[in-house]
mmCIF file as gemmi writes it, N, C-alpha and C atoms, coordinates in Angstrom:
data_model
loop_
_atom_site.group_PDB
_atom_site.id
_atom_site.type_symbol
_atom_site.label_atom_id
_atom_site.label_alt_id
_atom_site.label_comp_id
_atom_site.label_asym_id
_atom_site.label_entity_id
_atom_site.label_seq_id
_atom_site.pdbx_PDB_ins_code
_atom_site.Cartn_x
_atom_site.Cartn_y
_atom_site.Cartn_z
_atom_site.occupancy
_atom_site.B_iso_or_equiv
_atom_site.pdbx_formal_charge
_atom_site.auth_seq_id
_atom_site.auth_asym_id
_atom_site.pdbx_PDB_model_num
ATOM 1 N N . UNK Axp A 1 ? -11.479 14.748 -4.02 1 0 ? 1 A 1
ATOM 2 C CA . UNK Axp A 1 ? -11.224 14.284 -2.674 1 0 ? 1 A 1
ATOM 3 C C . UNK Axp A 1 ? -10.653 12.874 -2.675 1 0 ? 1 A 1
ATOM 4 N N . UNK Axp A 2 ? -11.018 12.401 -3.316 1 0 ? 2 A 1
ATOM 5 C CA . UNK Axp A 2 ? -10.7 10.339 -4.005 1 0 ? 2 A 1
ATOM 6 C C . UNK Axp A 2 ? -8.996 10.417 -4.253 1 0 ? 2 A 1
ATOM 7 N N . UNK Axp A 3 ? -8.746 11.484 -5.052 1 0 ? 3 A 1
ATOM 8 C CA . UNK Axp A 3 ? -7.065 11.621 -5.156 1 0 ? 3 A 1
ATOM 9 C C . UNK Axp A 3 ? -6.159 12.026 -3.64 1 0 ? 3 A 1
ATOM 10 N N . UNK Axp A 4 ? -7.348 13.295 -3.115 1 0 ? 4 A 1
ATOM 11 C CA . UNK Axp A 4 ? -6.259 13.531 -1.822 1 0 ? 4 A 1
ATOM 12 C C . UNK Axp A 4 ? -6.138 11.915 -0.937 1 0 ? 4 A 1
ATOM 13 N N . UNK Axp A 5 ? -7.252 11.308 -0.72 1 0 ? 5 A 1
ATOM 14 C CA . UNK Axp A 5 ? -7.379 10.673 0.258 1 0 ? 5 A 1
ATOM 15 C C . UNK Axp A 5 ? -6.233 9.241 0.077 1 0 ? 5 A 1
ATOM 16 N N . UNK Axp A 6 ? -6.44 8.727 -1.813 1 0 ? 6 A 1
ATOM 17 C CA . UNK Axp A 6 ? -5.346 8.327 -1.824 1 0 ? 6 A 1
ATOM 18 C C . UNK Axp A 6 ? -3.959 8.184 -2.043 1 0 ? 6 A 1
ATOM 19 N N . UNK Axp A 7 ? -3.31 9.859 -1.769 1 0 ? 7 A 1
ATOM 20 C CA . UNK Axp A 7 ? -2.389 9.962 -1.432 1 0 ? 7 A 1
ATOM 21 C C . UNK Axp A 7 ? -2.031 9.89 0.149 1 0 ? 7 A 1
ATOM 22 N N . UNK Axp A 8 ? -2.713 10.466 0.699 1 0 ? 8 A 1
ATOM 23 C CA . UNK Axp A 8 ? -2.774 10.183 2.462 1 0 ? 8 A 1
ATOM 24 C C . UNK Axp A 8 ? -2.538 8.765 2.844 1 0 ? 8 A 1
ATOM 25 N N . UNK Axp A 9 ? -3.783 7.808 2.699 1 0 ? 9 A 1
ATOM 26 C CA . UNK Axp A 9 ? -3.731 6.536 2.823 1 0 ? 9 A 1
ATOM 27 C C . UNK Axp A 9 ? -2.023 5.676 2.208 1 0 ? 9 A 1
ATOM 28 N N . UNK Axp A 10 ? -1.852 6.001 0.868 1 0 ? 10 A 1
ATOM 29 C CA . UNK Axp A 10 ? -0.388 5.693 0.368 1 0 ? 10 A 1
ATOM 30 C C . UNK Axp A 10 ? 0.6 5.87 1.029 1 0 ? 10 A 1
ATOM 31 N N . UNK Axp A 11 ? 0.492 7.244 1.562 1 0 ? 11 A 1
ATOM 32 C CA . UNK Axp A 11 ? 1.619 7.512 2.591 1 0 ? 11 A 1
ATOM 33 C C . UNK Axp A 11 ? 1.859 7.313 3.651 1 0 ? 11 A 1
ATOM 34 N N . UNK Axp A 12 ? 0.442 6.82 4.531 1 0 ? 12 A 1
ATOM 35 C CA . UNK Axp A 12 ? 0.893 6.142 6.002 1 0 ? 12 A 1
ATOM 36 C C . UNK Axp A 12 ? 0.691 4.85 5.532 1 0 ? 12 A 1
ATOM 37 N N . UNK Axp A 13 ? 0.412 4.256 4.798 1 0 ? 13 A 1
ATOM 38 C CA . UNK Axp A 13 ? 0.604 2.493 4.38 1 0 ? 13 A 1
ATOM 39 C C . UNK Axp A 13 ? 2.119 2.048 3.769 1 0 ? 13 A 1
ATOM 40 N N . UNK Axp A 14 ? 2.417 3.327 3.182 1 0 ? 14 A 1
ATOM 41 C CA . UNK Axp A 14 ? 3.928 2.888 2.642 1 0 ? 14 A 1
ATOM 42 C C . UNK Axp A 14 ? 5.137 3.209 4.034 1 0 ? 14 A 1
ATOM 43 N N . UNK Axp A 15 ? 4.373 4.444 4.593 1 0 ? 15 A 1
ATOM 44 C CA . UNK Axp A 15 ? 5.465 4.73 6.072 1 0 ? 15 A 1
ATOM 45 C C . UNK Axp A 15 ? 5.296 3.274 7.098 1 0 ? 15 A 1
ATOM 46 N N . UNK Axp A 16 ? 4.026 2.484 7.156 1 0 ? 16 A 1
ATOM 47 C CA . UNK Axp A 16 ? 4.142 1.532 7.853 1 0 ? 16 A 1
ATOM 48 C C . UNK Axp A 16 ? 4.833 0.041 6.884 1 0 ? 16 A 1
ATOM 49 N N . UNK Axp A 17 ? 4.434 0.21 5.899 1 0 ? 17 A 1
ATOM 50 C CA . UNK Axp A 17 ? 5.225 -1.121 5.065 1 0 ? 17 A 1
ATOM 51 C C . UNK Axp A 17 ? 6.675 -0.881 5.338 1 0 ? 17 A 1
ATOM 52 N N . UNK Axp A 18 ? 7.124 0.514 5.704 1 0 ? 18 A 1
ATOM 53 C CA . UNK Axp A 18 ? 8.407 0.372 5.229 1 0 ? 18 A 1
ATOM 54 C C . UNK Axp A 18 ? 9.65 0.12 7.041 1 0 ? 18 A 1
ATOM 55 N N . UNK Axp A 19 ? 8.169 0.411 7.638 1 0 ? 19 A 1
ATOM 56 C CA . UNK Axp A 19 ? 8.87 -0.329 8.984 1 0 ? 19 A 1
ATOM 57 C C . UNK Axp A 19 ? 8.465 -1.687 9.487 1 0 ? 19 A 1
ATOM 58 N N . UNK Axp A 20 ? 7.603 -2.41 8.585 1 0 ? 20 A 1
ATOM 59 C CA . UNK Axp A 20 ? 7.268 -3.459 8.752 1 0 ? 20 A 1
ATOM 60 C C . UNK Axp A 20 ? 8.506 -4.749 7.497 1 0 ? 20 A 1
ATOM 61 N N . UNK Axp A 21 ? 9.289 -4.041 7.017 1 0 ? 21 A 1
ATOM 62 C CA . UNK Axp A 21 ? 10.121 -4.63 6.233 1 0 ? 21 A 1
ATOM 63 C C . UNK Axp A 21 ? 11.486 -3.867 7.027 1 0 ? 21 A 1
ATOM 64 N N . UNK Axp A 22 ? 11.307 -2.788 7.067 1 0 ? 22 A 1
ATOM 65 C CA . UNK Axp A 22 ? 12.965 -2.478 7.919 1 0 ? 22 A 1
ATOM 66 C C . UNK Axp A 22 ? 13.781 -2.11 6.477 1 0 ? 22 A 1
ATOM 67 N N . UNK Axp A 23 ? 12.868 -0.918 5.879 1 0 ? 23 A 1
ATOM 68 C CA . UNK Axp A 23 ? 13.502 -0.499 4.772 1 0 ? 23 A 1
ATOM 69 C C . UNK Axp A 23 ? 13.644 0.946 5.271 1 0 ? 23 A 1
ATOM 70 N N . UNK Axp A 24 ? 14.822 1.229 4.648 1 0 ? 24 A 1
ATOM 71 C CA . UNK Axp A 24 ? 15.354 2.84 5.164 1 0 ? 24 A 1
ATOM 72 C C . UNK Axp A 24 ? 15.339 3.668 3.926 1 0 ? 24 A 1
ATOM 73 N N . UNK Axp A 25 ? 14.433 3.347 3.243 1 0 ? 25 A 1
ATOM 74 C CA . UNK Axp A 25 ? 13.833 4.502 2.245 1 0 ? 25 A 1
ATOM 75 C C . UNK Axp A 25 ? 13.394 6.03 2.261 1 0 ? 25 A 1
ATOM 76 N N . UNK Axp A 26 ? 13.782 6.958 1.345 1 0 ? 26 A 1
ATOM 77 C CA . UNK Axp A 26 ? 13.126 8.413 1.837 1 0 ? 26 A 1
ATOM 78 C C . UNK Axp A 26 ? 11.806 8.72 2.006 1 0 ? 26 A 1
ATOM 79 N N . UNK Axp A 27 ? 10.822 9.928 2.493 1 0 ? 27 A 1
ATOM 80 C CA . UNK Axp A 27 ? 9.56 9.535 2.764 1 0 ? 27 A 1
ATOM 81 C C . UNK Axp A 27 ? 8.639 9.441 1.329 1 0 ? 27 A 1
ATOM 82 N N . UNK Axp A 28 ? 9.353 10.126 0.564 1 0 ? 28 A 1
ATOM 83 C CA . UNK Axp A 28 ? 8.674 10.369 -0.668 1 0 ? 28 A 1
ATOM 84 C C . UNK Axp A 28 ? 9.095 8.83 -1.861 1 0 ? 28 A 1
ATOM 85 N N . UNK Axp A 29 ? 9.508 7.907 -1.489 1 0 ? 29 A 1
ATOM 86 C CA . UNK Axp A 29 ? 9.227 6.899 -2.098 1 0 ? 29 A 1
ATOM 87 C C . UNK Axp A 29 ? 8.671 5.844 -1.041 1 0 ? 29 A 1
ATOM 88 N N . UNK Axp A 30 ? 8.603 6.162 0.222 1 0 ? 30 A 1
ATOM 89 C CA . UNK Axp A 30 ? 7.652 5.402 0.765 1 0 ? 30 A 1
ATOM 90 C C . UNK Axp A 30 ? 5.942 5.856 0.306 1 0 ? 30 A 1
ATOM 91 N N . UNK Axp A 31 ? 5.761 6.817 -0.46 1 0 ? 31 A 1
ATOM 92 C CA . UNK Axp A 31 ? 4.818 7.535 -0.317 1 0 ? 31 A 1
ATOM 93 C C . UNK Axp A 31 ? 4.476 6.788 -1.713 1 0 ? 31 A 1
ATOM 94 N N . UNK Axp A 32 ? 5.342 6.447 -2.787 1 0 ? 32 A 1
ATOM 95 C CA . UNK Axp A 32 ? 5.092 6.206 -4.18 1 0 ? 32 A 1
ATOM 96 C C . UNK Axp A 32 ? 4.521 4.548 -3.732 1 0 ? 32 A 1
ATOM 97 N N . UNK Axp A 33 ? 5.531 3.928 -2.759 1 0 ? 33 A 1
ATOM 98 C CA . UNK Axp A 33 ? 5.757 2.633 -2.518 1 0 ? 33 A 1
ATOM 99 C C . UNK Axp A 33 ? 4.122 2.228 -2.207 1 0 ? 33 A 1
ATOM 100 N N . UNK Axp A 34 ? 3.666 3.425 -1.111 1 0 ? 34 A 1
ATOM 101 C CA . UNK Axp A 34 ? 2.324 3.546 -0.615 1 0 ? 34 A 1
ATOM 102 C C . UNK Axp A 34 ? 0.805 2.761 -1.512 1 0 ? 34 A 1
ATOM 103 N N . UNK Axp A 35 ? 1.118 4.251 -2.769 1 0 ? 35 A 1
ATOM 104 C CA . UNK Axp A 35 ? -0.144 4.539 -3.672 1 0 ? 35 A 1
ATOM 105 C C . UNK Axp A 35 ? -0.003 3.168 -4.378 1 0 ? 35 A 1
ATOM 106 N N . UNK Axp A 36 ? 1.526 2.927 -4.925 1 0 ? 36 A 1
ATOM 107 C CA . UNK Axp A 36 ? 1.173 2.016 -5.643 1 0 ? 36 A 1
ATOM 108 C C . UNK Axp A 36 ? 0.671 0.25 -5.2 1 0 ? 36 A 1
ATOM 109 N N . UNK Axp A 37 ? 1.289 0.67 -3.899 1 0 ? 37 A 1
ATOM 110 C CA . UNK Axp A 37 ? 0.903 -0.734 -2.918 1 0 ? 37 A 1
ATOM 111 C C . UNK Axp A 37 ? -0.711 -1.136 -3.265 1 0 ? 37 A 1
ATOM 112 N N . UNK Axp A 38 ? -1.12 -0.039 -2.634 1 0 ? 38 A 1
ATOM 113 C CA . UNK Axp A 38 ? -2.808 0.217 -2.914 1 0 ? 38 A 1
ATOM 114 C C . UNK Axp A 38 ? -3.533 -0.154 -3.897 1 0 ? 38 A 1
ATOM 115 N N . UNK Axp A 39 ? -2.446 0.051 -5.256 1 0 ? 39 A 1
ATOM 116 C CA . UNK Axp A 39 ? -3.456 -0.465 -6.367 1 0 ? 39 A 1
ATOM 117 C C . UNK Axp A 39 ? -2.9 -2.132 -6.338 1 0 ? 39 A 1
ATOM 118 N N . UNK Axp A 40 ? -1.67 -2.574 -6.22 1 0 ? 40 A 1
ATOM 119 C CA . UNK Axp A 40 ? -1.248 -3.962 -6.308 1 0 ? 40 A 1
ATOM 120 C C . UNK Axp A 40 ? -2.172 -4.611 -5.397 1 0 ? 40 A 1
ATOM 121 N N . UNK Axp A 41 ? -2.47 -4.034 -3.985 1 0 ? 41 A 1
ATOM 122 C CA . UNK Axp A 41 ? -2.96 -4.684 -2.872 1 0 ? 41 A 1
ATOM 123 C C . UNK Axp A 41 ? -4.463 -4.728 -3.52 1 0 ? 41 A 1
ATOM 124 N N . UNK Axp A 42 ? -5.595 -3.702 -4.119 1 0 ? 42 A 1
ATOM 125 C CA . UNK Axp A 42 ? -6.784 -3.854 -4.688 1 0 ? 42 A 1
ATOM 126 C C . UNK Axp A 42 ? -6.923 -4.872 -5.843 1 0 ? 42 A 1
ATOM 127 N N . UNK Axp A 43 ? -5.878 -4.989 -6.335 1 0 ? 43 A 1
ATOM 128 C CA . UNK Axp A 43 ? -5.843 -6.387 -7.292 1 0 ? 43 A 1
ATOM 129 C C . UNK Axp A 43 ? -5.897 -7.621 -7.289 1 0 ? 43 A 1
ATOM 130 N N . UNK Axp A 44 ? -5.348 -7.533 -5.843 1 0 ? 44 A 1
ATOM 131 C CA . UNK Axp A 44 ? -4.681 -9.132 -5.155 1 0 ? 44 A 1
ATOM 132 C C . UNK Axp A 44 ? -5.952 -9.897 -4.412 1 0 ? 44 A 1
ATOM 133 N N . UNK Axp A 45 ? -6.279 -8.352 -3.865 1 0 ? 45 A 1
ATOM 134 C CA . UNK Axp A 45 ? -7.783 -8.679 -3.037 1 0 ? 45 A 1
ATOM 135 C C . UNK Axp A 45 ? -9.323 -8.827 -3.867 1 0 ? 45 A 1
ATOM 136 N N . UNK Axp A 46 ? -9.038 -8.439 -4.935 1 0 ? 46 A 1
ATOM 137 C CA . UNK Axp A 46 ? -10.193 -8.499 -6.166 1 0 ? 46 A 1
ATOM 138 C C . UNK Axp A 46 ? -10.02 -9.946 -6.788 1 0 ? 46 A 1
ATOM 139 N N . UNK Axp A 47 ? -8.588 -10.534 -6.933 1 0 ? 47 A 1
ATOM 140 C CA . UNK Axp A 47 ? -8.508 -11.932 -7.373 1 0 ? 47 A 1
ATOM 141 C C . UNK Axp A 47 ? -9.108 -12.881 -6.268 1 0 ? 47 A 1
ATOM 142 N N . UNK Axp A 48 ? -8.825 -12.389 -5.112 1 0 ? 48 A 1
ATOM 143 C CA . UNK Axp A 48 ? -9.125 -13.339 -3.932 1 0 ? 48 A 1
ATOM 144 C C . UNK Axp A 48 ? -10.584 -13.164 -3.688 1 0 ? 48 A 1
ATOM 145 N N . UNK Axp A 49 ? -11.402 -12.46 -4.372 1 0 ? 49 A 1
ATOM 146 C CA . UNK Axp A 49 ? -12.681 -12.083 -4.096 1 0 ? 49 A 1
ATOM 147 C C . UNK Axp A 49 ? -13.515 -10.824 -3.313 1 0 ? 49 A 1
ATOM 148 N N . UNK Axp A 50 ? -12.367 -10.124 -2.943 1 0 ? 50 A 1
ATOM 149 C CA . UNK Axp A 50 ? -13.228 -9.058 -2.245 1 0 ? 50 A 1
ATOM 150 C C . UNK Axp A 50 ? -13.01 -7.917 -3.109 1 0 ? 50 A 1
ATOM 151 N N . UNK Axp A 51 ? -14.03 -7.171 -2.263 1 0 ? 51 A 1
ATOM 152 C CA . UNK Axp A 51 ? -14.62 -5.882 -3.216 1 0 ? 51 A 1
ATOM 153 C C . UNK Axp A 51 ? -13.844 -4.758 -2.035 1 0 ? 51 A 1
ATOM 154 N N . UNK Axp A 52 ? -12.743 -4.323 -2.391 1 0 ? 52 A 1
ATOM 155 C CA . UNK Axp A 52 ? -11.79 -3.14 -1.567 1 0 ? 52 A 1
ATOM 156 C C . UNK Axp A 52 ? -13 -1.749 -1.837 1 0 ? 52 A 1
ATOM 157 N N . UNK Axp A 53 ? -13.742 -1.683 -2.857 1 0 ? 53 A 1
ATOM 158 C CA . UNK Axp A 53 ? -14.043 -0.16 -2.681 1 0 ? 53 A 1
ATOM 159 C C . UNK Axp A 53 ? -15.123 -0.192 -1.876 1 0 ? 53 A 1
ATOM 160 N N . UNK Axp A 54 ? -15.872 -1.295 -1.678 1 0 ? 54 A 1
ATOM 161 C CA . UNK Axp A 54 ? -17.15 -1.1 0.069 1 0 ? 54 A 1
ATOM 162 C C . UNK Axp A 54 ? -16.609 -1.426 1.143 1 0 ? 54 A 1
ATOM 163 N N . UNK Axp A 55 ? -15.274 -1.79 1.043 1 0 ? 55 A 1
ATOM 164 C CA . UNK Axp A 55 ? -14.394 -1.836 2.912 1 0 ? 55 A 1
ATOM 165 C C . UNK Axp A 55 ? -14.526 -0.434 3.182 1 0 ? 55 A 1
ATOM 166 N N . UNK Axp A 56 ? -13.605 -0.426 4.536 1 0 ? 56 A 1
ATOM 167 C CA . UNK Axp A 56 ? -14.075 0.59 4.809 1 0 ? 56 A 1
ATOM 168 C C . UNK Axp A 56 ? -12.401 1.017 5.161 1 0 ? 56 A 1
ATOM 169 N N . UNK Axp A 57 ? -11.989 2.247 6.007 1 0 ? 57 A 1
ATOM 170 C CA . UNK Axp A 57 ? -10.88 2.916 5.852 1 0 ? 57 A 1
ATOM 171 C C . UNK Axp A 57 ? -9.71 1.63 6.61 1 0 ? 57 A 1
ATOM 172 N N . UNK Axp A 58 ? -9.936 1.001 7.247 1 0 ? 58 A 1
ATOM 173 C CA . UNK Axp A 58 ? -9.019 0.306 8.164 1 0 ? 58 A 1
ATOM 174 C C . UNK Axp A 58 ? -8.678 -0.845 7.29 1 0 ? 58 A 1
ATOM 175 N N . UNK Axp A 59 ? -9.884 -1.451 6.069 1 0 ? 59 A 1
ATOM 176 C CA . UNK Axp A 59 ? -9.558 -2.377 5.712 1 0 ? 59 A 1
ATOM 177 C C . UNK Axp A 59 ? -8.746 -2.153 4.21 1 0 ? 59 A 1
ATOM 178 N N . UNK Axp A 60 ? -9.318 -0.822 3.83 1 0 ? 60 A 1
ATOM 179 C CA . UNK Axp A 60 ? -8.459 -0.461 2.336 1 0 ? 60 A 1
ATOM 180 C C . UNK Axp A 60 ? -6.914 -0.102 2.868 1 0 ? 60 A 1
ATOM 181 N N . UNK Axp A 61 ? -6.908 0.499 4.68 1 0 ? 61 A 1
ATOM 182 C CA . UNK Axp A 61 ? -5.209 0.822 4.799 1 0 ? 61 A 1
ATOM 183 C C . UNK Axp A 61 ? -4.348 -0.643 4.511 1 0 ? 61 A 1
ATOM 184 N N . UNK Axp A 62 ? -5.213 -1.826 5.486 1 0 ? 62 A 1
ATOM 185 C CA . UNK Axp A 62 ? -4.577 -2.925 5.659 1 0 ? 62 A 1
ATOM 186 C C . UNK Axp A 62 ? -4.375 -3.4 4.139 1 0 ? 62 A 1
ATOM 187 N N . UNK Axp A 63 ? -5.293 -3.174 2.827 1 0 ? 63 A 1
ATOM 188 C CA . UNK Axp A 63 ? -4.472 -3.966 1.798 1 0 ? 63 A 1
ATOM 189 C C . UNK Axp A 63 ? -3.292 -3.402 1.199 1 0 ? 63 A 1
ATOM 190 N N . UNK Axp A 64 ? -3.853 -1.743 1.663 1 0 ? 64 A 1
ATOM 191 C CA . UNK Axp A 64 ? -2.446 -0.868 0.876 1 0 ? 64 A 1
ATOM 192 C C . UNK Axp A 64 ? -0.875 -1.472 1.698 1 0 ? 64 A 1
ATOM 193 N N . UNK Axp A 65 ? -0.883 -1.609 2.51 1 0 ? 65 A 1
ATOM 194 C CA . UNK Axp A 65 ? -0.022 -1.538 3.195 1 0 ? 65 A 1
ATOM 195 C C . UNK Axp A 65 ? 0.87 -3.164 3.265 1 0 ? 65 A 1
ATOM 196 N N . UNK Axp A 66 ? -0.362 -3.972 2.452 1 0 ? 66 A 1
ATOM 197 C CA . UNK Axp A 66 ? 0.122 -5.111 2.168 1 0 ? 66 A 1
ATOM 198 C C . UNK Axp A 66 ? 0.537 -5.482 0.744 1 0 ? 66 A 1
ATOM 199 N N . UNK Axp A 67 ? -0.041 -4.411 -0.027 1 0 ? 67 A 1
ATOM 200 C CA . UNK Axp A 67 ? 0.081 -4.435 -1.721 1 0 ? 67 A 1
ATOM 201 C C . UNK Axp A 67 ? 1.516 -3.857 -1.534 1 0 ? 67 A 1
ATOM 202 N N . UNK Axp A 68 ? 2.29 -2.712 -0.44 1 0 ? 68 A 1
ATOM 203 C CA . UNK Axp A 68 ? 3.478 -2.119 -0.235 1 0 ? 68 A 1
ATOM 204 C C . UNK Axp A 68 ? 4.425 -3.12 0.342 1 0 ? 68 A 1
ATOM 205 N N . UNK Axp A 69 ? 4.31 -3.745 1.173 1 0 ? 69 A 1
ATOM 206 C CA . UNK Axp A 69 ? 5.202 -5.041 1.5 1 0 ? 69 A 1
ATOM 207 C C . UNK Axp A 69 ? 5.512 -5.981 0.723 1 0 ? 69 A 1
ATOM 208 N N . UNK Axp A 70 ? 4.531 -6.045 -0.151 1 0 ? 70 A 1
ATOM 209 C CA . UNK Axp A 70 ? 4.594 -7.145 -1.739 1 0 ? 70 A 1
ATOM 210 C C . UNK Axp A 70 ? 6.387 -6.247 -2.55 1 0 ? 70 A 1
ATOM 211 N N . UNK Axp A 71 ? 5.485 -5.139 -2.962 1 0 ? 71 A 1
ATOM 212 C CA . UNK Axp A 71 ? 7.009 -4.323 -3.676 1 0 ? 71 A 1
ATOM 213 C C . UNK Axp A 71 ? 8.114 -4.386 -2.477 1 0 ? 71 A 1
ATOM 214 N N . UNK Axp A 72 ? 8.009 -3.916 -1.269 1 0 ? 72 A 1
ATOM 215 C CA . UNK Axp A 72 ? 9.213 -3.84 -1.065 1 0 ? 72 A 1
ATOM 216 C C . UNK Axp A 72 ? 10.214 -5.289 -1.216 1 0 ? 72 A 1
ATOM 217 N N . UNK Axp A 73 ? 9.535 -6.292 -0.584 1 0 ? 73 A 1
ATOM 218 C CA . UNK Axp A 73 ? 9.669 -7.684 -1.161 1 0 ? 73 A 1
ATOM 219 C C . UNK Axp A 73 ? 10.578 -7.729 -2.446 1 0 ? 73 A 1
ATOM 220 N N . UNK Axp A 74 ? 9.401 -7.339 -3.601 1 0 ? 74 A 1
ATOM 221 C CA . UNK Axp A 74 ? 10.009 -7.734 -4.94 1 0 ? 74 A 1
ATOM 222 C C . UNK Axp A 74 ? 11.434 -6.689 -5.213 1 0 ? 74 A 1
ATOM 223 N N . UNK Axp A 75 ? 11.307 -5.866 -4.523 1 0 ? 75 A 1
ATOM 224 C CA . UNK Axp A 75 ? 12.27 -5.194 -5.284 1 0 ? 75 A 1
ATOM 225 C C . UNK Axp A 75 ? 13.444 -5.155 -4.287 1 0 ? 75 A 1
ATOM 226 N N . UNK Axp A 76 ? 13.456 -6.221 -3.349 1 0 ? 76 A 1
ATOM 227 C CA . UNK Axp A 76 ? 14.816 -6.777 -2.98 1 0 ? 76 A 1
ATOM 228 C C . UNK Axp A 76 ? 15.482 -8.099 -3.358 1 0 ? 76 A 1
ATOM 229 N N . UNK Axp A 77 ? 14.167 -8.944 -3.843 1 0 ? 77 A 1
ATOM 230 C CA . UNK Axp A 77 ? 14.701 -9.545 -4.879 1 0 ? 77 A 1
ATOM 231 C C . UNK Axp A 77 ? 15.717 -9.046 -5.385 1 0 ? 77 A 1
ATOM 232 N N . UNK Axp A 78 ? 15.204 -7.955 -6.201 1 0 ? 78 A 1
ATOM 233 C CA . UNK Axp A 78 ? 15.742 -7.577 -7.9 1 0 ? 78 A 1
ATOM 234 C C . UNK Axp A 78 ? 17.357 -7.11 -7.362 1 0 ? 78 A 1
């Protein structure tokens, strides 16, 4: 259930990162953009001190969705 849920979560965090950047990406790499947001965003928030796996659903969307704005970011850099 831990895998479905974070594919779900990935995919409406990467569908909102990707209108919160104004990227016209297909849904299925907003969806990659998503999952992987999620783990960048649990990293960022583990350096900063919090513990993402006792938040609760609103607060693990808000890091995914901010770990996804990070990539889309970097990879307009590139």
């Amino acid at each position: 259930m831990g895998f479905l849920y974070s594919i779900l979560l990935g995919g409406i965090a990467g569908y909102i990162a990707s209108r919160i950047m104004e990227s016209h990406n297909p849904w299925y790499i907003n969806v990659i953009l998503g999952i992987v947001g999620g783990f960048v965003g649990g990293f960022i928030a583990r350096k900063l001190g919090n513990d993402p796996d006792n938040d609760g659903l609103l607060m693990n969307l808000l890091i995914a969705v901010g770990g996804a704005v990070v990539l889309i970011f970097l990879g307009r850099l590139l």
